[in-house]
RODO-2510 file (C-alpha; in nm, 4 decimals, decimal comma):
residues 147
     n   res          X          Y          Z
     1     x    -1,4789     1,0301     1,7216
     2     x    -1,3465     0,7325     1,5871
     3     x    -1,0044     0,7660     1,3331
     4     x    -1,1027     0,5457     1,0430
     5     x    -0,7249     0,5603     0,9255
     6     x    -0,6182     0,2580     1,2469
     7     x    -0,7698    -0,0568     1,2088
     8     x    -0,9348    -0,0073     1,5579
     9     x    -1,1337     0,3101     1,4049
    10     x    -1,2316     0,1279     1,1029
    11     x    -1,3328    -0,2040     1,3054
    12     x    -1,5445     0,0906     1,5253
    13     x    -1,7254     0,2329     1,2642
    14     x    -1,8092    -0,1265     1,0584
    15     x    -1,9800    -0,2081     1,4259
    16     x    -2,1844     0,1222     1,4208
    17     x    -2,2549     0,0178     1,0314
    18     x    -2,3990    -0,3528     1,1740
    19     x    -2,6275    -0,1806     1,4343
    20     x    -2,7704     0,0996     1,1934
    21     x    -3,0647     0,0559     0,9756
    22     x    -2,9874    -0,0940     0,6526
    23     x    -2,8374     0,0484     0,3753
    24     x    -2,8868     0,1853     0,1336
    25     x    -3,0496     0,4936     0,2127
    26     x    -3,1462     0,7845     0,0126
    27     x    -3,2094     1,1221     0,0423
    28     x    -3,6137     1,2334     0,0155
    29     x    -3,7084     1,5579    -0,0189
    30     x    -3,9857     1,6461     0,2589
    31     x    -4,1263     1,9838     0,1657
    32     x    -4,0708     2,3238     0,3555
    33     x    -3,9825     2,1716     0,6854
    34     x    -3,6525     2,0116     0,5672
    35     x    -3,5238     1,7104     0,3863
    36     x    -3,4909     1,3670     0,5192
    37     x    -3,2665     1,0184     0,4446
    38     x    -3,4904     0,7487     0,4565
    39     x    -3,3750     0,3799     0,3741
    40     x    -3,4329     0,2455     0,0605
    41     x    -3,7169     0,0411     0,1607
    42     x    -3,8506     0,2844     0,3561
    43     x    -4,2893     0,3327     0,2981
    44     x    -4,2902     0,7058     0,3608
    45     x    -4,0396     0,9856     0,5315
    46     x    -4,1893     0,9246     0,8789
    47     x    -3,9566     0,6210     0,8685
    48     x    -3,6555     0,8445     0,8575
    49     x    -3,3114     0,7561     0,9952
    50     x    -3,2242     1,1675     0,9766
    51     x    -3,3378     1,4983     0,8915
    52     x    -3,2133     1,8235     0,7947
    53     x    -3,4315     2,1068     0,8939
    54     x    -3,2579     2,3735     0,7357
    55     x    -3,4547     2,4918     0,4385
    56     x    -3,2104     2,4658     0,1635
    57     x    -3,0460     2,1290     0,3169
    58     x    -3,1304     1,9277     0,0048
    59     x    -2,7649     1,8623    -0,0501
    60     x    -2,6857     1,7501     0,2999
    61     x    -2,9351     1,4671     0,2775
    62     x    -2,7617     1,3800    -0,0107
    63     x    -2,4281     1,4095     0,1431
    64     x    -2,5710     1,1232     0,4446
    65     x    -2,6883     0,9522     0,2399
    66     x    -2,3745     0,9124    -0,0130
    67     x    -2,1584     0,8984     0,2602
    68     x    -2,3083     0,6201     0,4904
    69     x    -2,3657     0,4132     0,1363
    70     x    -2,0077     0,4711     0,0615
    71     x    -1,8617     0,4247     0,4000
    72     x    -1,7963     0,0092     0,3724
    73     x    -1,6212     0,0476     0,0300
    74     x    -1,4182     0,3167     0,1740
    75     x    -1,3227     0,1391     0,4999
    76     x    -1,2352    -0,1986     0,2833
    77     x    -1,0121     0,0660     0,0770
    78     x    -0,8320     0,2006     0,3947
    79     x    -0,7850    -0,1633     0,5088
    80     x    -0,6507    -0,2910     0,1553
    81     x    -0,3967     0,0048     0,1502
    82     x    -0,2782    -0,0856     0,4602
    83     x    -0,2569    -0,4543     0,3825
    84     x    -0,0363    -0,3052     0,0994
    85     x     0,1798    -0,0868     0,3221
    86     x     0,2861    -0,3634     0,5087
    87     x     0,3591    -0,6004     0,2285
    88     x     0,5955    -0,3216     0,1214
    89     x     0,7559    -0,2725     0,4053
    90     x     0,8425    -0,6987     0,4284
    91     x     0,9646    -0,6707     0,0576
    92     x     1,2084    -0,3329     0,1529
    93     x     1,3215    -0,5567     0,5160
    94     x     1,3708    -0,8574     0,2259
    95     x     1,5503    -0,6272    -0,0012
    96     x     1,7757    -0,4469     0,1926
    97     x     1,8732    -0,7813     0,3759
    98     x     1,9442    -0,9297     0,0237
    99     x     2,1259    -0,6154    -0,0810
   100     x     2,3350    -0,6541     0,2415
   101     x     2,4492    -0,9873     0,1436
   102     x     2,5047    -0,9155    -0,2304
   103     x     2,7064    -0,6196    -0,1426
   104     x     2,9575    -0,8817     0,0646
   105     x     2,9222    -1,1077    -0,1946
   106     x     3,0225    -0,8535    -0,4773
   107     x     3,3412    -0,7112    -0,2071
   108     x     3,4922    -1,0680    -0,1643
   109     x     3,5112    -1,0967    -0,5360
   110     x     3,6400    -0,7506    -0,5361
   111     x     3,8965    -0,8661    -0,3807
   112     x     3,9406    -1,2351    -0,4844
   113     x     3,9928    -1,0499    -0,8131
   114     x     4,2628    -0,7952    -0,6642
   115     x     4,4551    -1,1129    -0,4940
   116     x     4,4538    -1,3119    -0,9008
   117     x     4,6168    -0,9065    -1,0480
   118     x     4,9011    -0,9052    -0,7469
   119     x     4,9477    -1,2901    -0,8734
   120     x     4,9827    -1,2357    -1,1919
   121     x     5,2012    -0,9259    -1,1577
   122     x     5,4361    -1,1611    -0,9832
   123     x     5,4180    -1,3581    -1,2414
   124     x     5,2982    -1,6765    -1,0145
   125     x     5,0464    -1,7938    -1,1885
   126     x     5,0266    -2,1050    -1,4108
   127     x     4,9537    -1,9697    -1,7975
   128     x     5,1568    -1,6511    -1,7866
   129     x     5,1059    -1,3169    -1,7155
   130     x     4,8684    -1,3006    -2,0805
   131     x     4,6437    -1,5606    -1,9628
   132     x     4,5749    -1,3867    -1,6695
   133     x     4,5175    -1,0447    -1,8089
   134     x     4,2423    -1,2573    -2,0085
   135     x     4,1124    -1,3814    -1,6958
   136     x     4,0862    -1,1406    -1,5326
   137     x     3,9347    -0,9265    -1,8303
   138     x     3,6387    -1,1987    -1,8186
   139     x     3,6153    -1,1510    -1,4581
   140     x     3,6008    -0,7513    -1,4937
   141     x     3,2923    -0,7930    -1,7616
   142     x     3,0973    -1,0661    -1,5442
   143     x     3,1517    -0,8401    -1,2379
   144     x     3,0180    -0,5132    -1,4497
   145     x     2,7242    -0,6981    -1,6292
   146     x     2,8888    -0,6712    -1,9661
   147     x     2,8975    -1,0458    -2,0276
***
């Protein structure tokens, strides 16, 4: 049995899809011997691709016939959510590199920022210590997102 959830399972079943009669088919009720699924163009239920011989089987014609109809749609589904999957997982590799370098970014302001307080504490900076308080107020709201 093939596992339609790898891409070698789907590519399986789309090559048993290419060699089986064509689609759609339909489910035909057949009398007391059993139900059939014929294909759509089929001329009568001799031409039948299967049968169900149990008496009330009606619904498991049906169920062939839904299924095999349904069965590209579904396996271009499976393939588009994987498609998907591994976008995501590029954007998180992109992201968390990005958040890497953000994070080193935001720590040597950090500390840029620490180096301009111990300055201005010793009173070593040009403007006095009041003009750096103000500086480095500014530099506290564009560091928090308030500015």
């Amino acid at each position: 049995m093939t596992d339609p959830m790898t891409p070698e399972g789907r590519a399986e079943l789309r090559k048993l899809l290419a060699k089986a009669t064509d689609r759609p088919w339909i489910a035909e009720y057949s009398g007391p011997t059993g139900n059939c699924v014929i294909p759509h163009d089929a001329q009568s239920t001799l031409e039948a691709v299967a049968f169900t011989r149990i008496l009330p089987a009606w619904h498991d014609a049906e169920l062939i016939a839904a299924a095999v109809n349904a069965l590209p749609a579904l396996l271009d589904a499976l393939d588009q959510a994987d498609d998907h999957a591994k976008f995501l997982e590029s954007v998180a590799d992109i992201n968390d590199t990005h958040a890497g370098l953000w994070q080193a970014r935001a720590t040597k302001a950090e500390a840029a920022l620490d180096r301009v307080r111990e300055l201005s504490e010793e009173g070593k900076c040009w403007g006095g210590a009041d003009a750096i308080e103000e500086f480095i107020r500014r530099l506290d709201e564009i560091l928090d997102g308030d500015s």
